[in-house]
mmCIF file of the N, C-alpha and C atoms, coordinates in Angstrom:
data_MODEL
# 
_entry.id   MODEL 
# 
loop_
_atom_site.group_PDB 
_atom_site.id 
_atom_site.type_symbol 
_atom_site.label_atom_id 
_atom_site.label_alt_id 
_atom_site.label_comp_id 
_atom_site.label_asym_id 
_atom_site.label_entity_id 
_atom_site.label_seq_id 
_atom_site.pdbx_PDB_ins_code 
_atom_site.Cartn_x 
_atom_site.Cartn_y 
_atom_site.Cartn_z 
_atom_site.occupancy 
_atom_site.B_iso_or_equiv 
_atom_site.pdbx_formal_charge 
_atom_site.auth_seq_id 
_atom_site.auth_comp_id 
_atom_site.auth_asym_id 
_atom_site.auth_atom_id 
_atom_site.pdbx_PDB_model_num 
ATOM 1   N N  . UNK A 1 1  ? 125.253 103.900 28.419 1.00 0.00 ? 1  UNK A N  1 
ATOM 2   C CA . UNK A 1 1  ? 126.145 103.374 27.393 1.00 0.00 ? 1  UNK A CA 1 
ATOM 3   C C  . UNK A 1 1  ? 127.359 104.290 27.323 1.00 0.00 ? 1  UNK A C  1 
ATOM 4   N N  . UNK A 1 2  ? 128.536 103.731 27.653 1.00 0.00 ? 2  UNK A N  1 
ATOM 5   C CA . UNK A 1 2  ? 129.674 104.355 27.238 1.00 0.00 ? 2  UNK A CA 1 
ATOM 6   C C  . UNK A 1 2  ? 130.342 104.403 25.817 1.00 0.00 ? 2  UNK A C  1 
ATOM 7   N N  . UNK A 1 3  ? 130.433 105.339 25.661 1.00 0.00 ? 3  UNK A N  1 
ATOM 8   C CA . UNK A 1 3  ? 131.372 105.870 24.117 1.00 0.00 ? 3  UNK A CA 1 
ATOM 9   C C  . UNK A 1 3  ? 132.793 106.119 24.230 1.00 0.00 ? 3  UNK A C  1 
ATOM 10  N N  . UNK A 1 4  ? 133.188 106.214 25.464 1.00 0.00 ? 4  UNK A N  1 
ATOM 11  C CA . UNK A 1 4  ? 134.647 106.798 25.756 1.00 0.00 ? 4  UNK A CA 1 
ATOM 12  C C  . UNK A 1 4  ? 134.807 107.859 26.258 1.00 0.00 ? 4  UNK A C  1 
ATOM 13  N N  . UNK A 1 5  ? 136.023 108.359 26.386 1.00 0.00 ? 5  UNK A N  1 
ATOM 14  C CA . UNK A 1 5  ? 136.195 109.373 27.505 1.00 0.00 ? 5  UNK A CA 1 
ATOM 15  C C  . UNK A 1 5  ? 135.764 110.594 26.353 1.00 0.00 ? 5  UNK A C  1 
ATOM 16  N N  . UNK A 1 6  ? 134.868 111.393 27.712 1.00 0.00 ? 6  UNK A N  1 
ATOM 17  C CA . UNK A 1 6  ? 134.879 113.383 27.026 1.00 0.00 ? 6  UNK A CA 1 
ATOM 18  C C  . UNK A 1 6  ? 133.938 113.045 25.618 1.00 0.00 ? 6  UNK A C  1 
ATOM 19  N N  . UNK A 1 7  ? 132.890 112.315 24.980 1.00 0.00 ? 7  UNK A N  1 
ATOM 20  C CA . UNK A 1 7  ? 132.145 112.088 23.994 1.00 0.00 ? 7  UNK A CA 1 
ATOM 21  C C  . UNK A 1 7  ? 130.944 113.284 24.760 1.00 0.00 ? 7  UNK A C  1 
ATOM 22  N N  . UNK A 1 8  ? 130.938 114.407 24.237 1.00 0.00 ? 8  UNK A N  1 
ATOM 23  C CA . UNK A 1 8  ? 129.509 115.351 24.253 1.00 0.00 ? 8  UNK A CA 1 
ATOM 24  C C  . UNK A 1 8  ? 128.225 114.339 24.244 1.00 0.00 ? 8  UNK A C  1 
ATOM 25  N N  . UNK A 1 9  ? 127.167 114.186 25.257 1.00 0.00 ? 9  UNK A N  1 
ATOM 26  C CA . UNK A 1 9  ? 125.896 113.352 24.841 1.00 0.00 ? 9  UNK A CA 1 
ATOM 27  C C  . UNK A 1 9  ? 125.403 113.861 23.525 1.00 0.00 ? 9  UNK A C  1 
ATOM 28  N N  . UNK A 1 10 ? 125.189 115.076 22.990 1.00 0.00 ? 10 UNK A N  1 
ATOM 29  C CA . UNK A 1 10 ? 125.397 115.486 21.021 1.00 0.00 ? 10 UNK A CA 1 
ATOM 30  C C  . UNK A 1 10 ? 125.504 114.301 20.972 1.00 0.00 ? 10 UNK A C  1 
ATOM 31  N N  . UNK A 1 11 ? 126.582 113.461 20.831 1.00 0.00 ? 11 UNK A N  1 
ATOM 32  C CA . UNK A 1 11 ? 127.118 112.721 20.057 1.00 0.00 ? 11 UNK A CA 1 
ATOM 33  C C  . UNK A 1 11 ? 126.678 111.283 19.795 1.00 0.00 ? 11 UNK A C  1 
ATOM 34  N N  . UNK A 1 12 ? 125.931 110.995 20.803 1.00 0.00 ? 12 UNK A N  1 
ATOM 35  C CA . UNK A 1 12 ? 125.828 109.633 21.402 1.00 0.00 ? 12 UNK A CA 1 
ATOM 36  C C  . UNK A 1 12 ? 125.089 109.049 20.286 1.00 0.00 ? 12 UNK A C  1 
ATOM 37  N N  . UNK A 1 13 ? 124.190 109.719 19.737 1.00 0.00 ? 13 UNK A N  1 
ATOM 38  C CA . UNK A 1 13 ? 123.284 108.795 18.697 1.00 0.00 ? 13 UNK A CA 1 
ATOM 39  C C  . UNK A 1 13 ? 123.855 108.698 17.385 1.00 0.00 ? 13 UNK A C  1 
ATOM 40  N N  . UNK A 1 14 ? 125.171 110.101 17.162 1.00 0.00 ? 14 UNK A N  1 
ATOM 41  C CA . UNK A 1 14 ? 125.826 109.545 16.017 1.00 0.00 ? 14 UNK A CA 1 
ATOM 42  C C  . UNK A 1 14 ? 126.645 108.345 16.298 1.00 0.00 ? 14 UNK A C  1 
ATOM 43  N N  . UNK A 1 15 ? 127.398 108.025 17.407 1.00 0.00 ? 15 UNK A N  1 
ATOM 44  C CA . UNK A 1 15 ? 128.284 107.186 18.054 1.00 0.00 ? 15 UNK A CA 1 
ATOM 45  C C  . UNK A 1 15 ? 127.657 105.940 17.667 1.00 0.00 ? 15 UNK A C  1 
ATOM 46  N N  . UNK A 1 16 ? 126.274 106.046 18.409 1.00 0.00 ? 16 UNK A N  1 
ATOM 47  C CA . UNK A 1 16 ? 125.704 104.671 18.364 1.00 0.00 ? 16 UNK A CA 1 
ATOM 48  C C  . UNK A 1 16 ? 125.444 104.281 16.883 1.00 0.00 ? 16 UNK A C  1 
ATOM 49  N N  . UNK A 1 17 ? 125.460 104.722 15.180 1.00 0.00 ? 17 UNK A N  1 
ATOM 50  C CA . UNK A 1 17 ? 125.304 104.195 14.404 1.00 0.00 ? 17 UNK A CA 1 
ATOM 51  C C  . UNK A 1 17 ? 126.689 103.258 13.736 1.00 0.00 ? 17 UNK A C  1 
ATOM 52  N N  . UNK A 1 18 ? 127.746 104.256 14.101 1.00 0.00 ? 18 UNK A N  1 
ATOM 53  C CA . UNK A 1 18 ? 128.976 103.311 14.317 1.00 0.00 ? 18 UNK A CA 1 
ATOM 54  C C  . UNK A 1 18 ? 129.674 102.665 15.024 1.00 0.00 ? 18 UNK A C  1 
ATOM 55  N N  . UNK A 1 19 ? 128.998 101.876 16.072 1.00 0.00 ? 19 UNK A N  1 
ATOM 56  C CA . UNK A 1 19 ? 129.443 100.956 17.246 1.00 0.00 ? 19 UNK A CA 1 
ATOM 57  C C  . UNK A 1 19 ? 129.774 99.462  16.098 1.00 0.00 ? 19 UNK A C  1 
ATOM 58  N N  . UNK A 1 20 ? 130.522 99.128  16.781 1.00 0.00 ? 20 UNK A N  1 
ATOM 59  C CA . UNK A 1 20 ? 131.916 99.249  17.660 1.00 0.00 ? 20 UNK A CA 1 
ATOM 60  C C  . UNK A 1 20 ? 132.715 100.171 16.827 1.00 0.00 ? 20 UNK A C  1 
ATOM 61  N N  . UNK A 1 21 ? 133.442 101.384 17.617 1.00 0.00 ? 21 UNK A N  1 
ATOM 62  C CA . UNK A 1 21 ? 134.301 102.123 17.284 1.00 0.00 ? 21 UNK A CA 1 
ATOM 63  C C  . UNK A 1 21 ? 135.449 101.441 16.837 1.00 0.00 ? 21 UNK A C  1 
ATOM 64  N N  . UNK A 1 22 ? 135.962 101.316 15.589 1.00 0.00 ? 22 UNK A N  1 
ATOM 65  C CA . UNK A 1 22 ? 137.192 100.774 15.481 1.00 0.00 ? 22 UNK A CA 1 
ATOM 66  C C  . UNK A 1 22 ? 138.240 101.827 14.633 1.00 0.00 ? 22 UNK A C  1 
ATOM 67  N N  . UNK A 1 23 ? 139.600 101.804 14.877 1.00 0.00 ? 23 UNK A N  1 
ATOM 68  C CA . UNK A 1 23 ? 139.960 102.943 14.864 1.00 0.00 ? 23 UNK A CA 1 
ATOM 69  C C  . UNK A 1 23 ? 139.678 102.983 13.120 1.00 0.00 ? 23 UNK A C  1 
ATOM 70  N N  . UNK A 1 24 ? 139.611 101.879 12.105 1.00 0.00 ? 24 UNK A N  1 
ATOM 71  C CA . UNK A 1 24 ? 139.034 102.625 10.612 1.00 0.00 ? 24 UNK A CA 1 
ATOM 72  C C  . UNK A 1 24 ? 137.799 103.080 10.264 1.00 0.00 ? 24 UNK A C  1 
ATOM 73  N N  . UNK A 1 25 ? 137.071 103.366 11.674 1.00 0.00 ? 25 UNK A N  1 
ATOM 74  C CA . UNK A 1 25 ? 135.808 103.975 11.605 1.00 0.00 ? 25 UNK A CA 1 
ATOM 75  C C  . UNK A 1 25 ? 136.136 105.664 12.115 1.00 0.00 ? 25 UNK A C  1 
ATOM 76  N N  . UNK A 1 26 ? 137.299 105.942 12.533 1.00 0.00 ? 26 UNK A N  1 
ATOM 77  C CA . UNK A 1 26 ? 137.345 107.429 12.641 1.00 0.00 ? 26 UNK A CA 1 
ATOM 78  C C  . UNK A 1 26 ? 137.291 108.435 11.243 1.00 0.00 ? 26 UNK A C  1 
ATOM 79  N N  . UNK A 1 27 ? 138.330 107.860 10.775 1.00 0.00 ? 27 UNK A N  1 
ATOM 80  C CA . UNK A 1 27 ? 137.868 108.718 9.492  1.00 0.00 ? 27 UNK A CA 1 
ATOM 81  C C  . UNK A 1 27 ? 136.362 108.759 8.991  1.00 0.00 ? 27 UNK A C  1 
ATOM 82  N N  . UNK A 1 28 ? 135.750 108.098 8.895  1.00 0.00 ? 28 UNK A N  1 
ATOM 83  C CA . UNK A 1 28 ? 134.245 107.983 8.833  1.00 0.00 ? 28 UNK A CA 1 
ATOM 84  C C  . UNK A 1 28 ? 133.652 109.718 9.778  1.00 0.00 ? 28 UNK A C  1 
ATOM 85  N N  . UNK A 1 29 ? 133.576 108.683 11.393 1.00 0.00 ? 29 UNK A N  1 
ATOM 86  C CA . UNK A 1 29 ? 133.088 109.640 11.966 1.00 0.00 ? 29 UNK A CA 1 
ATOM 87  C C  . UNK A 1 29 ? 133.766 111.120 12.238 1.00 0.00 ? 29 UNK A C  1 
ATOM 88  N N  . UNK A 1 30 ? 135.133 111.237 11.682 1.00 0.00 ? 30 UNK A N  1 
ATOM 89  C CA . UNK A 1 30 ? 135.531 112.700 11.349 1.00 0.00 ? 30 UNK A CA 1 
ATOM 90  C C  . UNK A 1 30 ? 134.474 113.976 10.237 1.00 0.00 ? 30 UNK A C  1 
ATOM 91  N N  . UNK A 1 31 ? 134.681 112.639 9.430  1.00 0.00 ? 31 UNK A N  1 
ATOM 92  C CA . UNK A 1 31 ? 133.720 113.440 8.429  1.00 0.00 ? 31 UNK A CA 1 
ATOM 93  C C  . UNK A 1 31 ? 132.134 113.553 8.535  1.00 0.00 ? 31 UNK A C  1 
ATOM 94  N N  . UNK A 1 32 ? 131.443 112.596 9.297  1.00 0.00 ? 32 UNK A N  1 
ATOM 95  C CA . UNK A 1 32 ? 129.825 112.905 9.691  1.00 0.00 ? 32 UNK A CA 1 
ATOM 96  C C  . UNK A 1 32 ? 129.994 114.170 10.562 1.00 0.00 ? 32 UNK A C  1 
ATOM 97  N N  . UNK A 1 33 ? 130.927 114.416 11.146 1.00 0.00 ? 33 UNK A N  1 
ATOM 98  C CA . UNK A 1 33 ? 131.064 115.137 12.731 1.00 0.00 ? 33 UNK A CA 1 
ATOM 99  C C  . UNK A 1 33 ? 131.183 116.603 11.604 1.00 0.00 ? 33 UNK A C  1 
ATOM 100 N N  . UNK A 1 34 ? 131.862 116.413 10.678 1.00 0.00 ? 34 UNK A N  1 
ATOM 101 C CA . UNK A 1 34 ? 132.437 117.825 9.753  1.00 0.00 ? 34 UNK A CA 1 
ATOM 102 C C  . UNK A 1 34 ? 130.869 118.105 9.055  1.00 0.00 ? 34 UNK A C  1 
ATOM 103 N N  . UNK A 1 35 ? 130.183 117.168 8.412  1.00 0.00 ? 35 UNK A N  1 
ATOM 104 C CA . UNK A 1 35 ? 129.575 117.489 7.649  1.00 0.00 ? 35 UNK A CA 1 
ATOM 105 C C  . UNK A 1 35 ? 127.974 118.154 8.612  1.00 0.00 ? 35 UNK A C  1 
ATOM 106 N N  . UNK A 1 36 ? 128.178 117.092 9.596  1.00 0.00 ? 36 UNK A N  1 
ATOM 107 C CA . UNK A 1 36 ? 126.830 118.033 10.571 1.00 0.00 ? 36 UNK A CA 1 
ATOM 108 C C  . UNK A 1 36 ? 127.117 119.206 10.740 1.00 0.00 ? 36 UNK A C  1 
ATOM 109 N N  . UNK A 1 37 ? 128.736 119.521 11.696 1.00 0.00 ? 37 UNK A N  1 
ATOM 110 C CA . UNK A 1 37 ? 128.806 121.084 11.764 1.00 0.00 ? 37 UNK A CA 1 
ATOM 111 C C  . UNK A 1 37 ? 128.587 122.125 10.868 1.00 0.00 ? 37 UNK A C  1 
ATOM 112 N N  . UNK A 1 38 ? 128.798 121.073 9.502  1.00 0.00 ? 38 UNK A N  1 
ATOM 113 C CA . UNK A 1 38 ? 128.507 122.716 8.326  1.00 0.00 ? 38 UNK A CA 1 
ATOM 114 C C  . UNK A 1 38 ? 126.847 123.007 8.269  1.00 0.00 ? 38 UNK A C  1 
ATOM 115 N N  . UNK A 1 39 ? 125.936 121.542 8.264  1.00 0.00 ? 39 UNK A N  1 
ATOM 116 C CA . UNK A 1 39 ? 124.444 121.708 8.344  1.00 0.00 ? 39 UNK A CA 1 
ATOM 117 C C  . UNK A 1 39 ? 124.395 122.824 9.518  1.00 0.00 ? 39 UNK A C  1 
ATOM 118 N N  . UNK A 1 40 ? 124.559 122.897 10.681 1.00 0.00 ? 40 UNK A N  1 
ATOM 119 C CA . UNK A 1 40 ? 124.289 123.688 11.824 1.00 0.00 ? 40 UNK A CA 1 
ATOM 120 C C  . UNK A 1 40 ? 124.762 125.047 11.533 1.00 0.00 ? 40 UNK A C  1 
ATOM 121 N N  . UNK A 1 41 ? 125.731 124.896 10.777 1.00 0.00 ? 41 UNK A N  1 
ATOM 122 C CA . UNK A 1 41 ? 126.447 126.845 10.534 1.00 0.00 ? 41 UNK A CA 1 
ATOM 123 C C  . UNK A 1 41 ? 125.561 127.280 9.491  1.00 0.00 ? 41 UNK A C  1 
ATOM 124 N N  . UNK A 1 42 ? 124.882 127.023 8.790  1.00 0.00 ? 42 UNK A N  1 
ATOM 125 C CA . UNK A 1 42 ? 124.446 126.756 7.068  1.00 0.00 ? 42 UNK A CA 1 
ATOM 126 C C  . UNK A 1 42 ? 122.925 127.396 8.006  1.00 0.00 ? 42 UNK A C  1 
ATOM 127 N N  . UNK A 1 43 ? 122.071 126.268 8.901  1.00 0.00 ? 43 UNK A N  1 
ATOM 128 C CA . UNK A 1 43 ? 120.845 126.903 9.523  1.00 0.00 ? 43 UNK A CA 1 
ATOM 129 C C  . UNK A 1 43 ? 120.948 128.142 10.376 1.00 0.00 ? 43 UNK A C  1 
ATOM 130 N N  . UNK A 1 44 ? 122.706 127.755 10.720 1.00 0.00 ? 44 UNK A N  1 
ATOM 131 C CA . UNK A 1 44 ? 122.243 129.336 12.045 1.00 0.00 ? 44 UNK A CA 1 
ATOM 132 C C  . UNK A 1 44 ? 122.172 130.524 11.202 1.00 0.00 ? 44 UNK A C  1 
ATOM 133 N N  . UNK A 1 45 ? 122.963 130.462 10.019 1.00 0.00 ? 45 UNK A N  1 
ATOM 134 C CA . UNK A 1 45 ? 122.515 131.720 9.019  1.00 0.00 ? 45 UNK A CA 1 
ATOM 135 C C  . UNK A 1 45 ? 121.776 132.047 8.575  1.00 0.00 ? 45 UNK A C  1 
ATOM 136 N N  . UNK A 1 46 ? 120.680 130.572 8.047  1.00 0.00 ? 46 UNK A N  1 
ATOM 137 C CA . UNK A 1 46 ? 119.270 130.930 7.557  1.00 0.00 ? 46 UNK A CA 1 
ATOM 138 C C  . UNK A 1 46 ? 118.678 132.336 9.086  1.00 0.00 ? 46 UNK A C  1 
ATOM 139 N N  . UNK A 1 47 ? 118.828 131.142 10.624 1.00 0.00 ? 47 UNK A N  1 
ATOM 140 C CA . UNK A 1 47 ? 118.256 131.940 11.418 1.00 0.00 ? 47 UNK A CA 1 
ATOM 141 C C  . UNK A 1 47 ? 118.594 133.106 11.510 1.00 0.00 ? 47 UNK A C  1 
ATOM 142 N N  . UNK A 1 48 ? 119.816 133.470 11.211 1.00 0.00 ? 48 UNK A N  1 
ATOM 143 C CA . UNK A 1 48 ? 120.444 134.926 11.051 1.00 0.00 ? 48 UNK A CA 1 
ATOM 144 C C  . UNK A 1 48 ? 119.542 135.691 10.539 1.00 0.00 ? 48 UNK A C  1 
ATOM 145 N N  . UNK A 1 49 ? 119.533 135.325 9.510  1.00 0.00 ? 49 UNK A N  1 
ATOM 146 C CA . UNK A 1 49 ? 118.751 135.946 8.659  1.00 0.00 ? 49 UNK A CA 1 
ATOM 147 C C  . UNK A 1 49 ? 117.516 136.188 8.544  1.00 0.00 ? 49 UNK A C  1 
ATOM 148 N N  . UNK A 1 50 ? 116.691 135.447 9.006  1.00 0.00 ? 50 UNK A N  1 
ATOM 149 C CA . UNK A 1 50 ? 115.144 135.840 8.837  1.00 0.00 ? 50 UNK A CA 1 
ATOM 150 C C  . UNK A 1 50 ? 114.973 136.342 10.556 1.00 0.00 ? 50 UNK A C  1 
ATOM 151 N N  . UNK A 1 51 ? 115.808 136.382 11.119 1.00 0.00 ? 51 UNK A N  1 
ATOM 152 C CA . UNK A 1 51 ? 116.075 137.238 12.750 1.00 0.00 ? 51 UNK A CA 1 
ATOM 153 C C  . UNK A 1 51 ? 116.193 138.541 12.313 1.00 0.00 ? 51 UNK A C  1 
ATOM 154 N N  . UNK A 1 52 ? 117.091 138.982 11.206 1.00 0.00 ? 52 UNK A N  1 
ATOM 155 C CA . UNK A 1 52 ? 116.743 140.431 10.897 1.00 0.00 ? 52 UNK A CA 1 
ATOM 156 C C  . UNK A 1 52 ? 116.295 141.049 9.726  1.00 0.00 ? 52 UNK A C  1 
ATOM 157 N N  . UNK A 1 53 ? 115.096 139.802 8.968  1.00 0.00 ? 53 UNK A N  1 
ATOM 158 C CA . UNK A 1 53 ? 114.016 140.516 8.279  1.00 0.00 ? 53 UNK A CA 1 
ATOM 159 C C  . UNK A 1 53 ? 112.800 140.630 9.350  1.00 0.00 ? 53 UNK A C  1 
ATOM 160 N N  . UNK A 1 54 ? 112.701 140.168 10.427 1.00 0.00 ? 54 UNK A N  1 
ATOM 161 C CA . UNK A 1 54 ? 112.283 139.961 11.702 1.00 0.00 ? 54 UNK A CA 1 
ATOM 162 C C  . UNK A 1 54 ? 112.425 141.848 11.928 1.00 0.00 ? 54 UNK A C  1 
ATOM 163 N N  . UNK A 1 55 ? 113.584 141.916 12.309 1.00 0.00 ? 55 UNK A N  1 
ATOM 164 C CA . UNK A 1 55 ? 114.312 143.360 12.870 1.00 0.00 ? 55 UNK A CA 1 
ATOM 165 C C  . UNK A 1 55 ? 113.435 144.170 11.805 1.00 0.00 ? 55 UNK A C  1 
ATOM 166 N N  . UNK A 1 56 ? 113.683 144.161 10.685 1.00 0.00 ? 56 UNK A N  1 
ATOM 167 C CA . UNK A 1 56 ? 113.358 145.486 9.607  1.00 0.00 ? 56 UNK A CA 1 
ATOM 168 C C  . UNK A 1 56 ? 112.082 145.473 9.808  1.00 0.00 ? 56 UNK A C  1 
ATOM 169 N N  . UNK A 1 57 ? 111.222 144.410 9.510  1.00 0.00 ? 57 UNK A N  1 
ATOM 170 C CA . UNK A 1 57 ? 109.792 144.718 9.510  1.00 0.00 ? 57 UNK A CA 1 
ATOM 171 C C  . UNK A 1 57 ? 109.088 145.252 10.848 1.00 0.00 ? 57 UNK A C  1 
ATOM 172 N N  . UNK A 1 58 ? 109.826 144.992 11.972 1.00 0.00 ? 58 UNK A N  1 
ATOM 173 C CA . UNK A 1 58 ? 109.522 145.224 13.131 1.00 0.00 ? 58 UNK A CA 1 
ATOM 174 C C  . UNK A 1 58 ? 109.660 146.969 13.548 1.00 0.00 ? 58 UNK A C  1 
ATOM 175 N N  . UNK A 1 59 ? 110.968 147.046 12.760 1.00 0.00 ? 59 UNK A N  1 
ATOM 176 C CA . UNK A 1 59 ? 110.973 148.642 12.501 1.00 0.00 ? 59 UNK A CA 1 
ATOM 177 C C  . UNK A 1 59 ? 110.319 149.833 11.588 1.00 0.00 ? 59 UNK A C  1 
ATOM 178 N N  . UNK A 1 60 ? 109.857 148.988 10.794 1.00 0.00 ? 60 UNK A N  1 
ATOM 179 C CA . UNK A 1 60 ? 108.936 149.795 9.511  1.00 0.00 ? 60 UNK A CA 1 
ATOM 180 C C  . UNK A 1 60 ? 107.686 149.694 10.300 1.00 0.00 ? 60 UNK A C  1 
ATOM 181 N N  . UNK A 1 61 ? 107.059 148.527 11.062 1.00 0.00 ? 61 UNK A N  1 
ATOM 182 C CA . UNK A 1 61 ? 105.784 148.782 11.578 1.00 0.00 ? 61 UNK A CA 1 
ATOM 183 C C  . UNK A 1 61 ? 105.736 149.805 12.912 1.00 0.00 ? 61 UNK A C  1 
ATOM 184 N N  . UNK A 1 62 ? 107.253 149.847 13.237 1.00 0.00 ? 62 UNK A N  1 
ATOM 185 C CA . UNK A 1 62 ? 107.605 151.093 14.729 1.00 0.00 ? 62 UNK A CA 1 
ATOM 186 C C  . UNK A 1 62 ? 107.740 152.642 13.815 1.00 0.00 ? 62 UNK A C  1 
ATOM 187 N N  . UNK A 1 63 ? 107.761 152.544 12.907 1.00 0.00 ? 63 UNK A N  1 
ATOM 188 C CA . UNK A 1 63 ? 107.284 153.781 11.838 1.00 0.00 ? 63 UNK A CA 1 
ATOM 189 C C  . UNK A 1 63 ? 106.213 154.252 11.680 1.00 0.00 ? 63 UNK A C  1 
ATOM 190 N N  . UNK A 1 64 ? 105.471 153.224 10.969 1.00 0.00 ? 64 UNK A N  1 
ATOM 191 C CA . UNK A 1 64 ? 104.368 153.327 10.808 1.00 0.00 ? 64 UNK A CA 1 
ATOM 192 C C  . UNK A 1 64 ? 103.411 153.912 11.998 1.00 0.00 ? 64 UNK A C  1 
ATOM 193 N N  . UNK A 1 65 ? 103.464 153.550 12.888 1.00 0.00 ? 65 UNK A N  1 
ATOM 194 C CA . UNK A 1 65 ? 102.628 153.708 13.963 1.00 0.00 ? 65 UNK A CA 1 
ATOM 195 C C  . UNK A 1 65 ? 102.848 155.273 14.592 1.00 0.00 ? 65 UNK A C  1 
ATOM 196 N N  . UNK A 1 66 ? 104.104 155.448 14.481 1.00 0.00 ? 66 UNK A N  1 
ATOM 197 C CA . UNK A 1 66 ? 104.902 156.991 14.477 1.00 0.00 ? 66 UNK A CA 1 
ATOM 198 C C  . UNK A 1 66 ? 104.375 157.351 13.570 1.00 0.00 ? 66 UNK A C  1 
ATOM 199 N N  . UNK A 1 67 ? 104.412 157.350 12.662 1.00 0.00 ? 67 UNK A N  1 
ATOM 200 C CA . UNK A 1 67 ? 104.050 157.975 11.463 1.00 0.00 ? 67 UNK A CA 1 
ATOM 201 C C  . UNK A 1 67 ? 102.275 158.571 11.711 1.00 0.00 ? 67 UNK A C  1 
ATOM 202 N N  . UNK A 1 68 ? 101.779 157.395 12.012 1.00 0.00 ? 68 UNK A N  1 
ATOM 203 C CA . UNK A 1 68 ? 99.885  157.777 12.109 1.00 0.00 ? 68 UNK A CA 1 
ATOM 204 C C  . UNK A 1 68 ? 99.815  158.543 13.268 1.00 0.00 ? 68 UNK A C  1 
ATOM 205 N N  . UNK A 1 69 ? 100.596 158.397 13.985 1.00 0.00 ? 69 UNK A N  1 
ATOM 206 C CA . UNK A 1 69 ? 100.261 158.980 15.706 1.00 0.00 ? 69 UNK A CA 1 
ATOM 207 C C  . UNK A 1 69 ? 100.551 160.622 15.375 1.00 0.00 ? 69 UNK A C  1 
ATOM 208 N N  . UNK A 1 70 ? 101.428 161.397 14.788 1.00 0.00 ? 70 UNK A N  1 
ATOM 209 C CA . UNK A 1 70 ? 101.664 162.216 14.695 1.00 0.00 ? 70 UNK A CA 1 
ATOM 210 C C  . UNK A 1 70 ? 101.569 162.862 13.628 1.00 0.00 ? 70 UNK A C  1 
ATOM 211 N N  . UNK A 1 71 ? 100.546 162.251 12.441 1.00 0.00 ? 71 UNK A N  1 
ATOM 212 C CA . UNK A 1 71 ? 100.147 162.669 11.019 1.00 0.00 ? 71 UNK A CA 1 
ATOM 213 C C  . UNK A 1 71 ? 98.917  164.225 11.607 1.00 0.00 ? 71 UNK A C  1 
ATOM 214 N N  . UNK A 1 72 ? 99.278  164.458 10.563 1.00 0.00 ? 72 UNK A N  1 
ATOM 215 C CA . UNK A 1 72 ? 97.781  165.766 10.785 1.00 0.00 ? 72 UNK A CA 1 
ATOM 216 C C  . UNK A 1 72 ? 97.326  165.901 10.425 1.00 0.00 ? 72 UNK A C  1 
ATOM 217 N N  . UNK A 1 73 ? 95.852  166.388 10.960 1.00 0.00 ? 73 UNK A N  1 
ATOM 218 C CA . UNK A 1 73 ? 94.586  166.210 10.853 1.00 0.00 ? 73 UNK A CA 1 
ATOM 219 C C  . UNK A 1 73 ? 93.938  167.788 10.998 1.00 0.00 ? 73 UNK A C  1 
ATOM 220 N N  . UNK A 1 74 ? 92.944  167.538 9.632  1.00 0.00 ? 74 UNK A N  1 
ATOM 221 C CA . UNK A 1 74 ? 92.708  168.326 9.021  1.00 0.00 ? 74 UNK A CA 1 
ATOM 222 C C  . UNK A 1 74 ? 92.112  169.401 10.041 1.00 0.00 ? 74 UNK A C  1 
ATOM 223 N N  . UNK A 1 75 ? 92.490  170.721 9.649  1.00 0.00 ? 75 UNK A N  1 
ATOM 224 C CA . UNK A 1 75 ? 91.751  172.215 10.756 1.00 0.00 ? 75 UNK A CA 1 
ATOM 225 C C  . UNK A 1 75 ? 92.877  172.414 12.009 1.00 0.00 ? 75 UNK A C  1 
ATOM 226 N N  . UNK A 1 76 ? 94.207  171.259 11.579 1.00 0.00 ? 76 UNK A N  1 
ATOM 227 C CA . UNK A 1 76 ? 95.098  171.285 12.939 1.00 0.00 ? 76 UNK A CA 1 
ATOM 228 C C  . UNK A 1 76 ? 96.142  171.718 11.903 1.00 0.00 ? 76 UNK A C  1 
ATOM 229 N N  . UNK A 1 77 ? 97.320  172.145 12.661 1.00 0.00 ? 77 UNK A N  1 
ATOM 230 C CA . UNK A 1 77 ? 98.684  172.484 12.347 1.00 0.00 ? 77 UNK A CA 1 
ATOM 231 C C  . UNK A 1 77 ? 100.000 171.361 12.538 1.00 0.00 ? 77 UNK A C  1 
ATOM 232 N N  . UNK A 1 78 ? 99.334  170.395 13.102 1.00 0.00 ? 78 UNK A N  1 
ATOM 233 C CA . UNK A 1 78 ? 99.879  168.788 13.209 1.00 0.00 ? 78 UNK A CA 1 
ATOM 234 C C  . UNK A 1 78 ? 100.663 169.001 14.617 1.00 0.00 ? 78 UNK A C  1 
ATOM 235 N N  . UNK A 1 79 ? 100.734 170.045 15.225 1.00 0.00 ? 79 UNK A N  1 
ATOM 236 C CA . UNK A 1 79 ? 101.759 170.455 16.352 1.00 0.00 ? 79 UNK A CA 1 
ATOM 237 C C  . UNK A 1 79 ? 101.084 169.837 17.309 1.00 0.00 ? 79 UNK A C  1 
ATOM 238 N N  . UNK A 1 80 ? 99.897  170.430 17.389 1.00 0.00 ? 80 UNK A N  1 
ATOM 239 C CA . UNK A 1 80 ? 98.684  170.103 18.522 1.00 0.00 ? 80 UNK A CA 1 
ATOM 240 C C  . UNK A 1 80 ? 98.611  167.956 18.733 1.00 0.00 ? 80 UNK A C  1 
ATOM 241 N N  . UNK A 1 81 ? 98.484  167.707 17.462 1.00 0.00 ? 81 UNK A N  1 
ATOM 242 C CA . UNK A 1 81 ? 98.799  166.434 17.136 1.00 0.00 ? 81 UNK A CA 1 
ATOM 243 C C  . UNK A 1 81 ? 99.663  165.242 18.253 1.00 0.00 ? 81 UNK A C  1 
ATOM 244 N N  . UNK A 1 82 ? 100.794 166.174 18.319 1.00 0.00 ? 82 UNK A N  1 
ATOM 245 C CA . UNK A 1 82 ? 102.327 165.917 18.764 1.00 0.00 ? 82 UNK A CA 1 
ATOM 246 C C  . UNK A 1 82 ? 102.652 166.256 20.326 1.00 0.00 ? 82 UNK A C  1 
ATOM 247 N N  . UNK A 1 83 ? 101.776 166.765 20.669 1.00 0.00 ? 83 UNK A N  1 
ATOM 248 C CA . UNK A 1 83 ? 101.690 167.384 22.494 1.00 0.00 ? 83 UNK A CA 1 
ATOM 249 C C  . UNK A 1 83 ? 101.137 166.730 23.009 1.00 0.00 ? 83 UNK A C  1 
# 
């Protein structure tokens, strides 16, 4: 199915709810086209974001594990621990 010249396949299934393209259907599909891109910027931030509560916790548990590996134990000087 053709949509016209340079239409991203993205597009095709929004395309296809307003077939036949007539040119007082652009303003229409200007604004579906605007309002998806903000949904997509709006999620990539959610993903932003829980990508680097992702990061922090990933680093508190790369602590932690530092932390036990080289804790000291009792009758030691914690050095011995660490060698």
């Amino acid at each position: 199915m053709d949509h016209g010249p340079d239409i991203p396949p993205v597009l095709h299934g929004v395309l296809v709810t307003l077939r036949p393209a007539a040119p007082d259907d652009l303003p229409a599909l200007l604004d579906i086209l605007d309002e998806r891109a903000a949904q997509i910027d709006e999620r990539i931030a959610q993903l932003v974001a829980l990508k680097k509560e992702i990061r922090e916790y990933q680093q508190r548990l790369r602590n932690k594990v530092l932390q036990d590996a080289t804790q000291e134990e009792p009758g030691t000087t914690g050095k011995e621990m660490r060698t």
